[in-house]
DRENNUKE-522577 format. One line per field, with one value per residue (C-alpha): residue in three letters; x, y, z. Coordinates in steps of 0.02 Angstrom, whole numbers, plus 50000, padded with zeros to 5 digits. Layout:
% residues N
type <- (ala, ...)
xx <- (X, ...)
yy <- (Y, ...)
zz <- (Z, ...)
***
This chain:
% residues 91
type <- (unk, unk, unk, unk, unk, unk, unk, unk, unk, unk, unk, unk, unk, unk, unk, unk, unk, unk, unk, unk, unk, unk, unk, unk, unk, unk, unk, unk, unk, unk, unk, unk, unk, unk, unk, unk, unk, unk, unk, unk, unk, unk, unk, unk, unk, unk, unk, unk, unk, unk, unk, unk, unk, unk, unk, unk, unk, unk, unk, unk, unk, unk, unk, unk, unk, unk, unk, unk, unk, unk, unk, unk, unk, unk, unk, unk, unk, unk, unk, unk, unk, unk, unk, unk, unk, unk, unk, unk, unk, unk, unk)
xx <- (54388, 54469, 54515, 54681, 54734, 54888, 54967, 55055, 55146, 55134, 55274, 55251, 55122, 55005, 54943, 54827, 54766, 54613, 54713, 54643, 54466, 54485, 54543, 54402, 54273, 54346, 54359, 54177, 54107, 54207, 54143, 54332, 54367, 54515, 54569, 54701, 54794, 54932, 55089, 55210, 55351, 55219, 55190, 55023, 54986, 54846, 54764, 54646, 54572, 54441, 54440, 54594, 54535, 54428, 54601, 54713, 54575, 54582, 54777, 54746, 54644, 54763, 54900, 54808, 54749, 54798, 54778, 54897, 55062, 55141, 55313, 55330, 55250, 55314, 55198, 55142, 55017, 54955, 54844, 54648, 54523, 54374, 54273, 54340, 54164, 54205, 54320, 54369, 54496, 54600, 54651)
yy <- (55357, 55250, 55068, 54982, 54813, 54729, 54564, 54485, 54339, 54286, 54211, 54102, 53968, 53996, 53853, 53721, 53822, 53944, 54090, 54083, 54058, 54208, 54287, 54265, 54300, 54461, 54492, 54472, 54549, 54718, 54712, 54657, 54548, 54444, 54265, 54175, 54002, 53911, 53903, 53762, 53829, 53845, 54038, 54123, 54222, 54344, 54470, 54601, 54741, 54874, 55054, 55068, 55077, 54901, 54827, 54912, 54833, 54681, 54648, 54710, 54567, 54445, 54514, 54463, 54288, 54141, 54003, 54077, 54167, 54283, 54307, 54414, 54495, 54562, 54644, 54769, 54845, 54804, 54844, 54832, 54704, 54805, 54655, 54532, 54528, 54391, 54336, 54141, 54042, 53947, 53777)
zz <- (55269, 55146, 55163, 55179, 55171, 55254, 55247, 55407, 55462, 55635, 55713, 55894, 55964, 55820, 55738, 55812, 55948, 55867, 55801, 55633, 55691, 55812, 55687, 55566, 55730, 55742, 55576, 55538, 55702, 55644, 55471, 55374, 55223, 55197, 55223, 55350, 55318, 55420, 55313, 55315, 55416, 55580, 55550, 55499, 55360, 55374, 55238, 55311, 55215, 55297, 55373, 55468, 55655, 55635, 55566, 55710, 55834, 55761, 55755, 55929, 55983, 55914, 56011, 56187, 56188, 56328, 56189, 56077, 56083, 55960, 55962, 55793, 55682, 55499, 55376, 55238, 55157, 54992, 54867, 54919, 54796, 54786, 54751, 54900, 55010, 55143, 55256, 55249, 55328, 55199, 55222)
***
């Protein structure tokens, strides 16, 4: 099956309490590449590129959480980067 990637922006109670770390966790224990960074407006960007049932699971987890909250969600997908091997949090 062939890879997608998607970009999101998560809306809600997500900075400063672990959602990009959970998100690179679950990221690299399902076997995605991609990167996540807080943005200055107090949302969170997140790029995540693999087969699509790994990146459904994954949005998944960060949906149900009791240290974070999201409130929104907008997103797209976008071209994959064949050569992108990692997953890193971006500061």
């Amino acid at each position: 099956m062939a890879e997608v990637r998607r970009r999101l922006n998560f809306r809600g109670r997500v900075q400063g309490v672990g959602f990009r770390y959970k998100a690179k966790y679950l990221a690299k224990s399902m076997g995605l590449t991609g990167w996540v960074r807080n943005e200055m407006d107090g949302t969170v960007t997140l790029a995540i590129q693999g087969r699509p049932q790994p990146v459904d699971k994954l949005l998944q987890g960060l949906n149900h959480d009791s240290f974070f909250e999201v409130d929104w969600v907008e997103g797209k997908d976008i071209p994959v980067e064949e050569e992108e091997k990692s997953y890193k949090v971006l500061m």
